[in-house]
N, C-alpha and C positions, 0 to 999 in steps of 0.2 A: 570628652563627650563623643559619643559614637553620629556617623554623617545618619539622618531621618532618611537619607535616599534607602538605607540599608533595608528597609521594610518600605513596597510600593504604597502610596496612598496613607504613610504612616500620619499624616494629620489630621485622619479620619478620627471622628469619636470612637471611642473603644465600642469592638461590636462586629459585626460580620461586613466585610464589603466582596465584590467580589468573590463570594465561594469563601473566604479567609477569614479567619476571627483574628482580630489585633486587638492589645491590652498592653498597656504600660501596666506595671508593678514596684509603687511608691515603697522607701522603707526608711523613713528619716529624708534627709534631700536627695538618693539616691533613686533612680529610675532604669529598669529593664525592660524593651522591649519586647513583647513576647507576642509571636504571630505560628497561628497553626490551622491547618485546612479540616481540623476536626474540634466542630464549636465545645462537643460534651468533652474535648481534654481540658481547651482554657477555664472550661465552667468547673472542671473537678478543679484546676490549678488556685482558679480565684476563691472557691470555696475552701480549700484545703491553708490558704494562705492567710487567709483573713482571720481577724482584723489586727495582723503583726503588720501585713503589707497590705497599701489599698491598691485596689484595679484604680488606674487612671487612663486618661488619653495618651495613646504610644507615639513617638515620636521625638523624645526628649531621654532617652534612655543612654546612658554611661555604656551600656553593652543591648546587646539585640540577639534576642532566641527565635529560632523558627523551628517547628513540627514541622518534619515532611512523612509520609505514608508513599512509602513506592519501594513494592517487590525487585525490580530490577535493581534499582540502585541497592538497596540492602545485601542483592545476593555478590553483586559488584563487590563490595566491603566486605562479603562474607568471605570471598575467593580472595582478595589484596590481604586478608588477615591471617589465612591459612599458608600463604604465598609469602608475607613478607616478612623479613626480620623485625622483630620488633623492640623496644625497650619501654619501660614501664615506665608510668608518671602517674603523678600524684595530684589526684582528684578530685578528690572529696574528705574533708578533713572530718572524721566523725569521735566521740570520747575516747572511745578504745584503740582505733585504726585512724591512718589517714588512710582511704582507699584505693590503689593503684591499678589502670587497668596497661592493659599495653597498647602499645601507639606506633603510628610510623608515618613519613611524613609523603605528600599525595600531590601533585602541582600544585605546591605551595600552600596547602594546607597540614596542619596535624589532623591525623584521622584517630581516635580513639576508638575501642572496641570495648562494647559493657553487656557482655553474654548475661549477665545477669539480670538487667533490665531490657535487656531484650532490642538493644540499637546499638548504634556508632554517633558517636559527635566531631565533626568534620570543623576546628574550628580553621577562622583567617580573619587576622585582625582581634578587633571585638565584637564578630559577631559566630554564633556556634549555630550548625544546622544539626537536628538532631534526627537521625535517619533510620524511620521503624518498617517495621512490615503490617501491612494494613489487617484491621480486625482484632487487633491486641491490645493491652491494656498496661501489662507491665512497663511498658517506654513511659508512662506518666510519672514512673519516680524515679528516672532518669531526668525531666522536666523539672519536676520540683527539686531534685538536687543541684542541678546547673544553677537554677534560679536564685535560690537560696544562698548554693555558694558565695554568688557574687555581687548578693546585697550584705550578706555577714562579714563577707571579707572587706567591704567598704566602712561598716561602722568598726571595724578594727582599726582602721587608719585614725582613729584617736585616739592618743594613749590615758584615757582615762575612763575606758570601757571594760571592764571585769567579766568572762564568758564562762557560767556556772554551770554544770551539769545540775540540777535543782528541778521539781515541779514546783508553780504555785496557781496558790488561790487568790483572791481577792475575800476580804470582807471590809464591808462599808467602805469601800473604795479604794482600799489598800492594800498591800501588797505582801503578801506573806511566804515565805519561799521555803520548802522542803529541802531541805537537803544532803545529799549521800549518793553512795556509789551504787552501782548497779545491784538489782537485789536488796536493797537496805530497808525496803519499805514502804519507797516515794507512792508509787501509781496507787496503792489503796490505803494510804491513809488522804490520800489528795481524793479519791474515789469516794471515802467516808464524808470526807468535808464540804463535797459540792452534793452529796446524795442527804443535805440537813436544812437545802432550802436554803442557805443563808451564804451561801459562797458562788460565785464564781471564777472560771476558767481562765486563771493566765500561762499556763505554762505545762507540760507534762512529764519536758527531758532536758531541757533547755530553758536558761535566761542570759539577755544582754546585761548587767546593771550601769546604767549613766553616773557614772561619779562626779559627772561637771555640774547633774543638779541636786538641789538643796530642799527637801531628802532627795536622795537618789533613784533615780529612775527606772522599773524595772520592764523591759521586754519581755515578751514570751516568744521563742523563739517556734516554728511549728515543724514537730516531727509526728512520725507514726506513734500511736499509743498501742504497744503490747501489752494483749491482757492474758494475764496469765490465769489457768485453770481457778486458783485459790481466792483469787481477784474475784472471777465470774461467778464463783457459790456464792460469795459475800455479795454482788451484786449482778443479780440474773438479767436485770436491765441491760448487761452489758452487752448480750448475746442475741437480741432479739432477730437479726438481721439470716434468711434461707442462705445467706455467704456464708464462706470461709473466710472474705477479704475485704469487710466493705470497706476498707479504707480508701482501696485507689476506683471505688465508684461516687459518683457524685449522686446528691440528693434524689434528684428524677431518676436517675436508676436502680436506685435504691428502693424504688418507690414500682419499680415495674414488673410486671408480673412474673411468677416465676425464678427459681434460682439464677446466677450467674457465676458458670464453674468458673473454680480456677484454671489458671492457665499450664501449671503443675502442680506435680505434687510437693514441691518448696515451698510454693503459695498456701497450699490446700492444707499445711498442718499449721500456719499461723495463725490467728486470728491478732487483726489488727483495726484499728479504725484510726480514721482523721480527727484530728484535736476538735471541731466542731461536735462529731459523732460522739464522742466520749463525754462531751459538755452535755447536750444533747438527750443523749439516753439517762444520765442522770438528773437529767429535769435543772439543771443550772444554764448559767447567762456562759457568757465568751470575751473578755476585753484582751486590747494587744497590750496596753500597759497603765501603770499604777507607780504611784509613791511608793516605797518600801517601809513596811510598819516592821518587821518581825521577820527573822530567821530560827526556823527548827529545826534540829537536827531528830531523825527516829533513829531510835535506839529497840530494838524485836529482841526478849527475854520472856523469863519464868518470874522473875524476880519482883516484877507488879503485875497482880491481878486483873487491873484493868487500863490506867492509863495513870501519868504523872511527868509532870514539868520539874523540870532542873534548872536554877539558870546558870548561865558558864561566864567565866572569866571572859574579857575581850584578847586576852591572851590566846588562851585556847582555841575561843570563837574564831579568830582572823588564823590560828593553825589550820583548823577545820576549813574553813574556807577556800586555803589555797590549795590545799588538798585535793579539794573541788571541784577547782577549776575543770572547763569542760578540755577534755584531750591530756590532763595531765600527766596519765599513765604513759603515753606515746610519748611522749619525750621527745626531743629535736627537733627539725626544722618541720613546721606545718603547711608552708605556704603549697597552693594548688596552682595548679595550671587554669581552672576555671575562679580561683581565687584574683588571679593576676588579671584577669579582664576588667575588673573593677577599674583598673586603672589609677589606682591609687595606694600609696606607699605605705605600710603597716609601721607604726612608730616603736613598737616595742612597748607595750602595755604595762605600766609601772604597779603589774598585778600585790607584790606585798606592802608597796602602800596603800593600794586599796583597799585591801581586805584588811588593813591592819584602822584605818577609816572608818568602816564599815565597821567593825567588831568594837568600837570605841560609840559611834554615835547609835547604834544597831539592837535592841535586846536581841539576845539571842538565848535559844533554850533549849537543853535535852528533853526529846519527848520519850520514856519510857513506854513501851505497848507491851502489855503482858499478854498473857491466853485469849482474858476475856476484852479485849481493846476494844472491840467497834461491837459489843452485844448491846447495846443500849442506845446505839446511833451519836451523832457526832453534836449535838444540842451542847450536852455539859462542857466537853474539852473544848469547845471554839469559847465558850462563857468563860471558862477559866484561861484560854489563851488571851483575850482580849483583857484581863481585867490583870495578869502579868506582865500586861503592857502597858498599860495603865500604870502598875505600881510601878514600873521600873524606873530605876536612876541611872546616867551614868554613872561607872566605878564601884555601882552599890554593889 
């Protein structure tokens, strides 16, 4: 448990005191304080986070973030990182990379350097200062990754947590999960399912699954939704926004007049938005988690005209599975430097009996998408997924 001294006035209600916005951020029993002197970043953080994590009253937090905005100190960091030797550490665990930036250590702090988001993280202890230059915007997914890091890395510390690269939906209240590798299909067939009126938003790159509940429990874990060119024909809704980026702006600014360039041109060719945004534009709801009804795997071919379900072995299903898993590709050790603030010890996740679990009590199905997949909208194929599910046995 991180000391409440670490944020002044931390038993304040979440909210502005002093000049300061303070916000606990709930994620299971785990709690991070998060304090920063610019209210529109915690409001992008709380929006961007919700409803995986709730805003709560800070003060009771396992670790403690702070935003600072101060030119001096940033150019300070910029000259120590030009200056000192450094060596690399590991960051931020993401599917394909864990992320390394370089580090050196500072009276008694490790200073980290993230040229990419556009700050340093100064940690000591469990608590990380996160140091930008004022009028900027990229440092906010430096924020969200700290944050996240070190609520994800605490629900690992049970080993009976399965971490899926997957999107899902929700219908009628449960939990249906996409799943494959990068490219495979996920963002627009989940795009088609929530664009039919009958689904909502659990997940877009990410899920936690609980296997200690009965069914098991799915989180949606929140990252950025890339939409890609092919995405955005099929659904224009997606693009509505004078950005290139609305992901790291928050609703009111979104809402205000006039473009908001990006900050480069790395920014200026993405187009991304926040899991809400993407919920959002397609006219669907937002939940952090659900029972799990159903796993689909998409299968993109010639070979069906328009769409068709397979069902698979629990053989197969639980191979596919750990396949899955989110970071599989990366191989070795995962653990972060901002993972280890949780302060608590990862067990060693008993991943192939989960999924070997899961693929046993689980339908699970190939969805075949031909040419013509999503010309007729997504009505039939959720009618036909849910009555799949319905027939299904185990073993059948």
């Amino acid at each position: 448990m991180c000391n409440p001294g670490r944020l002044e006035n931390a038993g304040v209600p979440t909210g502005e005191h002093d000049g300061r916005t303070l916000a606990g951020y709930r994620c299971g029993s785990t709690v991070v304080d998060v304090e920063t002197a610019d209210a529109d970043a915690n409001r992008w953080l709380a929006e961007f986070v919700s409803p995986w994590a709730e805003a709560v009253a800070p003060g009771e937090g396992l670790a403690s973030v702070r935003l600072l905005f101060s030119e001096p100190a940033y150019q300070a960091f910029e000259s120590a990182r030009v200056a000192s030797v450094h060596r690399r550490v590991a960051c931020f665990a993401l599917d394909t990379e864990v992320v390394q930036r370089p580090s050196w250590s500072d009276a008694g702090r490790r200073v980290i350097a993230d040229v990419e988001c556009g700050c340093f993280y100064a940690i000591r202890g469990s608590h990380v200062d996160i140091v930008a230059r004022p009028g900027r915007r990229r440092n906010r997914i430096g924020l969200l990754r700290v944050v996240r890091e070190i609520l994800v890395a605490a629900a690992h510390a049970s080993d009976r947590i399965m971490d899926v690269h997957a999107a899902g939906f929700t219908l009628g209240q449960q939990a249906v999960l996409i799943v494959g590798a990068k490219a495979a299909g996920k963002t627009t067939l989940l795009a088609h399912a929530l664009s039919s009126g009958r689904a909502s938003l659990l997940a877009n790159d990410r899920v936690l699954i609980d296997a200690t509940r009965e069914p098991e429990e799915v989180a949606g874990v929140p990252t950025f939704v890339s939409v890609r060119a092919d995405t955005v024909r099929r659904f224009p809704a997606l693009r509505q926004s004078a950005t290139e980026r609305p992901g790291i702006l928050h609703s009111d600014e979104l809402a205000a007049d006039g473009p908001c360039l990006a900050e480069d041109d790395a920014a200026r060719r993405v187009h991304t938005l926040s899991p809400a945004q993407f919920a959002a534009r397609l006219g669907a709801g937002h939940v952090g988690h659900a029972p799990l009804a159903a796993v689909i795997f998409p299968d993109i071919g010639s070979a069906t005209g328009t769409w068709a379900f397979e069902p698979i072995s629990s053989v197969e299903g639980s191979s596919l599975l750990r396949q899955s898993r989110y970071g599989a590709r990366t191989g070795g050790d995962r653990r972060t430097i901002f993972g280890e603030l949780s302060a608590l010890t990862a067990c060693g996740t008993e991943q192939e009996g989960i999924a070997e679990g899961l693929a046993t009590r689980t339908p699970m199905f190939r969805c075949r998408l031909g040419p013509e997949a999503y010309r007729d909208g997504a009505g039939a194929w959720l009618r036909a997924l849910e009555q799949h599910v319905a027939d299904w046995a185990p073993g059948a």
